[in-house]
N, C-alpha and C positions, 0 to 999 in steps of 0.2 A: 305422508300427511298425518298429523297427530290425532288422535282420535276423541281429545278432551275438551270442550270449550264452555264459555260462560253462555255465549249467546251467537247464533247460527241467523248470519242475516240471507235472507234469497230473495236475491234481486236487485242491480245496482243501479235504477231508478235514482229521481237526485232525491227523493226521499229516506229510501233507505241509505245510499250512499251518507247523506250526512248523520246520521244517525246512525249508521256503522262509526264514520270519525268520530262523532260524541262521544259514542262509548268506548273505544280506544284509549280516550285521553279520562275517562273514570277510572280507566283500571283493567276493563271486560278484558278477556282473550278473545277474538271475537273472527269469526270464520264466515267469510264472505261468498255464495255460490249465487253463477246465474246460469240458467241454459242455454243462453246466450253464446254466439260465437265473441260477439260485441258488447261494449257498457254501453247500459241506458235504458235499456228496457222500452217499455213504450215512449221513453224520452231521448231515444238516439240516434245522432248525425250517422247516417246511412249513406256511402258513394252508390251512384249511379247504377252501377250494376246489381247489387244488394236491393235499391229501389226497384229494378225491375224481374229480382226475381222474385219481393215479398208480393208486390201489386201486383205485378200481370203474368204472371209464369214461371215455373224453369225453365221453358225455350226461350223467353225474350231474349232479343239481343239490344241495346242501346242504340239507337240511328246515328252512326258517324260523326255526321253535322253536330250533333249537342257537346262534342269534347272529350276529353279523358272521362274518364270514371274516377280515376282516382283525383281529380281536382274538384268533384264536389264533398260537401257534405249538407246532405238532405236531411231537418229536422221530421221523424214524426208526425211531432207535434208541435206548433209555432205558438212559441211565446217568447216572451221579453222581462227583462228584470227593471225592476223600479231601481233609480240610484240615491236613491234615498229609504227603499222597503230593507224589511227584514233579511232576505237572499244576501245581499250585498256586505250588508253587515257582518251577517255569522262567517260568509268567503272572507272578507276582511280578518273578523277576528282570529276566526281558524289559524290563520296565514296562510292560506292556499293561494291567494292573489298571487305571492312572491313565487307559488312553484312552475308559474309559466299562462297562468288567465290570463288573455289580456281583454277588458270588458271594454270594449269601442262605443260611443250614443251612436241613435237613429238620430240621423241628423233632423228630422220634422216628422209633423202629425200632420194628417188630414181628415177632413169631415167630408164625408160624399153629400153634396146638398141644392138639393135643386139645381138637380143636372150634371153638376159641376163641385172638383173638387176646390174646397175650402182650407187653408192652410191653417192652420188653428193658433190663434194668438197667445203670445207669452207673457206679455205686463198687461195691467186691469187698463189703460188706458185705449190697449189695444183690441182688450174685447168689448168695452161697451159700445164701438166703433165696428166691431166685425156683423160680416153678413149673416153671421151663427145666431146675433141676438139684435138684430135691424128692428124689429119689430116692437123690443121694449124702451120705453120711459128710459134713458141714462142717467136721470139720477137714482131712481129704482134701484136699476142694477148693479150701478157704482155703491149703493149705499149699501145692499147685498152683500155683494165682495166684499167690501171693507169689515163688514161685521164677520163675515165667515172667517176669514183669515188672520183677524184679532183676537178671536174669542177664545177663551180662558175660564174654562168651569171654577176654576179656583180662586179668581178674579172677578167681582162681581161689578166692578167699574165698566168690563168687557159685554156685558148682556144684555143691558140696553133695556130692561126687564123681563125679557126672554131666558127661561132655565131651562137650558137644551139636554137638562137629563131628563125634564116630565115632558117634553114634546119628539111629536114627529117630524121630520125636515119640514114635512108639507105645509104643519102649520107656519115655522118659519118664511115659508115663499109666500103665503098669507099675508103673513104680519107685514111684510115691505111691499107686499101687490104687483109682483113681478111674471110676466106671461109667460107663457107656455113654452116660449121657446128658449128664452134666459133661463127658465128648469129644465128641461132637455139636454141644455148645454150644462149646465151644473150635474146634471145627474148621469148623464151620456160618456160626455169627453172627459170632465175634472173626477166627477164620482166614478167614473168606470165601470158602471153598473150596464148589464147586459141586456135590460127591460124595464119598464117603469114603479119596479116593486121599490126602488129606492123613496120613493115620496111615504112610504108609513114606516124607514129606518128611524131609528133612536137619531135625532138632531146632532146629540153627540157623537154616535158612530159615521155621521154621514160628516161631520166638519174634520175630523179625524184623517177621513178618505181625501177629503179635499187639498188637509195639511200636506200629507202625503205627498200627492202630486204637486204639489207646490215648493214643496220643500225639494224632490227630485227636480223638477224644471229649472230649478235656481243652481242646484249643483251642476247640472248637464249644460245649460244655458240653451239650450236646442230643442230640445222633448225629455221629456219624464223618463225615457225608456236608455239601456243597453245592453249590449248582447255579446258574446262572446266570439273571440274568431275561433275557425274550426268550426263553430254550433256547438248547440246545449250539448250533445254527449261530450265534449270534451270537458264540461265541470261535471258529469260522474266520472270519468277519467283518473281526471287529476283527482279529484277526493277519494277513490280508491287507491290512488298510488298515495296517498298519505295516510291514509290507514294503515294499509303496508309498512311505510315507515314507520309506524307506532306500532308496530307489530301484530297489524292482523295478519290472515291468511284469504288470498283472494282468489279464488279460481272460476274461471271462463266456461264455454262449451260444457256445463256439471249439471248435468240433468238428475231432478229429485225422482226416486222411487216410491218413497213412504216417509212417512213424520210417523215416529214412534213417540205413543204416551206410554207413562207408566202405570200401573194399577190402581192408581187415586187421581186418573184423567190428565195428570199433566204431563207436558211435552219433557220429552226426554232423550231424544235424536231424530237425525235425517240421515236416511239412505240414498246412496247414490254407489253404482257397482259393488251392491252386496256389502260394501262399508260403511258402517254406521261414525258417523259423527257425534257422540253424545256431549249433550248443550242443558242449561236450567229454561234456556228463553229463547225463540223463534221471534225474528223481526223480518216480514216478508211482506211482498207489493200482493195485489189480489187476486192474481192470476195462479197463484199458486195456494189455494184457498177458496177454490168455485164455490165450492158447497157453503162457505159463510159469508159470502160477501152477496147486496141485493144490486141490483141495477136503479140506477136513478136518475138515468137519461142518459141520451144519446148526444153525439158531437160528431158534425161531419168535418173533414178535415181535405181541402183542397193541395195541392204544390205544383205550381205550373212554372213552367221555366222559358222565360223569352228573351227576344234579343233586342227589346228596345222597354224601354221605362213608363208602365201604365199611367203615368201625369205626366204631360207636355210640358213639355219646358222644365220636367226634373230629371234629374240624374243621381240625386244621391239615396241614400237609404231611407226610410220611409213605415210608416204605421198610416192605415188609412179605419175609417173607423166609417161603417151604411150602417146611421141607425134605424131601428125598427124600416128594414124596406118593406115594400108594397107585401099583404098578407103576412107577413113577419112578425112575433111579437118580439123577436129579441137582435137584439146588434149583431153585425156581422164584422168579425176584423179581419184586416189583410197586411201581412206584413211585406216589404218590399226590401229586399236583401239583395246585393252585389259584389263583384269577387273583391275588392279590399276588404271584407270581413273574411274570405279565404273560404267560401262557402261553394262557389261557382269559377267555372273557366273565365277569365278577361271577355269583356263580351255580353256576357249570360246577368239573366236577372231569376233568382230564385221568388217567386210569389207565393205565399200559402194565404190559404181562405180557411175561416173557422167558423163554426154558429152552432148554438144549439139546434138539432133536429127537431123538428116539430110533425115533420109527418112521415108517412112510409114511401113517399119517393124523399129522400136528403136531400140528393142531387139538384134536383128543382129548384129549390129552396137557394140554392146559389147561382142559379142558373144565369140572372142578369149581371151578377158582379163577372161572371164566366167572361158575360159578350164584352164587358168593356177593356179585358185583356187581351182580344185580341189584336193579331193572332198567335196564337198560344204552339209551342212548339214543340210541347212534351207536359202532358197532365197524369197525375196520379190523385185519386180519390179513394178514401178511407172512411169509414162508418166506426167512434169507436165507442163502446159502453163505458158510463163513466160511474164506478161502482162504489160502493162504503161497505164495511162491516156489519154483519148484523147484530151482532151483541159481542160484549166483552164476557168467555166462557170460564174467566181467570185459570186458565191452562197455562201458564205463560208462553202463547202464544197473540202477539203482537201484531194488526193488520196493518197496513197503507190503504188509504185513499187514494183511486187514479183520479190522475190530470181532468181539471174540469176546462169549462169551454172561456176560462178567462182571460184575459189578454198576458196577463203576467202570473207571474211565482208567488205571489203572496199567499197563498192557501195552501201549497206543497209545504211553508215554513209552517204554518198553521197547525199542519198536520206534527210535523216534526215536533214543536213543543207540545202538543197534546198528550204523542206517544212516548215522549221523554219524562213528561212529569207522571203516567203510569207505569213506567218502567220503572224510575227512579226516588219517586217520589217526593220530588222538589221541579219546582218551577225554573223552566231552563232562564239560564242567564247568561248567554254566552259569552258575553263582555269580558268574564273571568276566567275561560276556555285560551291556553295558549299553549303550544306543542311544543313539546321539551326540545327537539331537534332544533326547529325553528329561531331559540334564545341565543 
């Protein structure tokens, strides 16, 4: 192994993973370790046996009846990519799509809603007519819609006399007098907001979020959402095998010893068996950096695996969405995954639950979404800290942000241009990112 690099990334999270690629295709030499047997870090597809030795032991053994081990792969953490968000784009750009992604939709959404699941509607005629929003005025809501999805800061024909940069959404759901539960749906399901702090967003940041999913729902024609087969580790995977190709150096099982500074505090290598790797810049996930990263809440993370489909009368792949359930303040999503994604044996339905933690039992806290999966044939629960940096010590050393409790990747891209444009000092623009092999 060479002992000289520009920058020493630890950790092949899809965070640092893409931003290993980025810098790749700048120029960096750039040396990739995880102490990981596996990619992915807190974000990887883990078989069966792997699950049950991180969750429940090294004696477990897997029960027979649930299948191969090696025909699942078990997310972590369960999320989904917008097909139309940022994620998708930069895999696009990159050209990683072509090295073997292949991003499948959920075939539908659901609302858990009085009692019963809700299928969540796709064209405006369909939701001012759904059971999501029975309650409001239709022309209200129609008349809503139509301005959300028109408006155009730039355009002042679009506004209606509403300037959605000096207001908060709230007062927009004001100005057309639309009830509590056409904002719920607006803020819940379209906004994807995990509690009701979205009613005092910037108007503009919250029709933005809207565009979004609207813009993804029209490409997918089915739900806003897709996912990868194999599961999330296999796009760190593949993006470290194309680092690779652009000549980084990527090594597995490479546990860190020490980060050496040099005598005016900045980062200067990593050790790992007594040999130093000497780097200008550290790009590393948080776990390897206790000491600077603070905790800023908690995420319980459910995966239960059964052999019939938690909605009657469905069978395909699925996003289900409890908002604020009983004593809850924030959403709860469930994603419902089957083996044509190549995740589970023929058979099998991979389910995970997610929610911000709110007290010191988690568990609890999921407890009813638990009962309406049964019966459940193999569960694993995960508690995880979802942490930030505490200050920028301009060491050149570079933190990640872990996975927060949102339904998709938009905030892991978030992060990536944040720490791009302090690394590089230019605003990422990936559009103009193309990999010389690839041409």
């Amino acid at each position: 192994m060479e002992s000289e690099y520009d920058i020493v990334v630890l950790g092949t999270g899809l965070t640092e993973s893409i931003l290993a690629a980025l810098m790749t295709l700048k120029g960096y030499k750039v040396l990739i370790r995880d102490r990981n047997k596996y990619y992915g870090g807190e974000i990887a597809s883990l078989n069966l046996n792997q699950m049950f030795e991180m969750l429940k032991g090294d004696s477990s053994v897997p029960p027979i009846e649930l299948g191969s081990s090696k025909d699942y792969n078990i997310d972590l953490i369960p999320k989904l990519a917008l097909s139309s968000g940022k994620l998708v784009k930069i895999l696009r750009s990159l050209g990683v799509i072509r090295m073997g992604i292949e991003l499948s939709p959920i075939d539908s959404a659901f609302v858990y809603h009085e009692n019963s699941f809700v299928k969540i509607p796709i064209q405006h005629y369909e939701i001012i007519h759904s059971p999501l929003v029975t309650g409001s005025n239709p022309i209200q809501a129609k008349n809503l819609l139509n301005f959300l999805s028109n408006y155009n800061q730039n355009d002042p024909t679009t506004h209606q006399g509403l300037d959605c940069s000096k207001l908060c959404i709230g007062n927009v759901f004001e100005h057309f007098n639309v009830d509590e539960e056409t904002i719920n749906y607006l803020g819940h399901v379209v906004g994807m907001y995990s509690d009701d702090s979205f009613v005092n967003e910037t108007a503009c940041e919250f029709i933005e979020k809207v565009s979004l999913y609207e813009e993804s729902l029209n490409e997918n024609g089915k739900s806003p959402f897709l996912y990868p087969k194999y599961g999330l580790g296999e796009l760190t995977q593949v993006l470290n095998r194309f680092s690779v190709l652009n000549e980084a150096t990527c090594m597995l099982d490479a546990p860190v010893e020490k980060i050496h500074y040099d005598e005016n505090g900045h980062v200067c290598g990593v050790e790992s068996d007594g040999i130093i790797a000497r780097c200008q810049m550290i790009i590393g996930d948080s776990s390897y950096f206790t000491e600077r990263v603070q905790c800023v809440g908690k995420v319980i993370h459910a995966v239960c695996i059964l052999s019939h489909h938690p909605i009657p009368q469905v069978s395909n792949s699925c996003q289900i969405i409890f908002p604020k359930p009983q004593n809850h303040k924030h959403d709860i999503y469930c994603r419902v995954l089957k083996h044509n994604q190549e995740i589970a044996p023929n058979g099998k339905f991979l389910v995970s639950i997610s929610t911000i933690a709110e007290t010191q039992d988690p568990e609890s806290e999921i407890k009813d979404v638990l009962a309406l999966l049964e019966p459940i044939e193999e569960k694993f629960i995960s508690i995880r800290m979802v942490n930030e940096p505490t200050e920028n010590l301009n060491d050149g050393v570079f933190i990640t942000k872990s996975y927060d409790a949102s339904m998709h990747l938009e905030s892991c891209v978030e992060d990536v241009e944040d720490l791009y444009e302090k690394i590089c000092g230019e605003k990422l623009d990936f559009t103009k990112f193309q990999s010389s092999f690839l041409l």
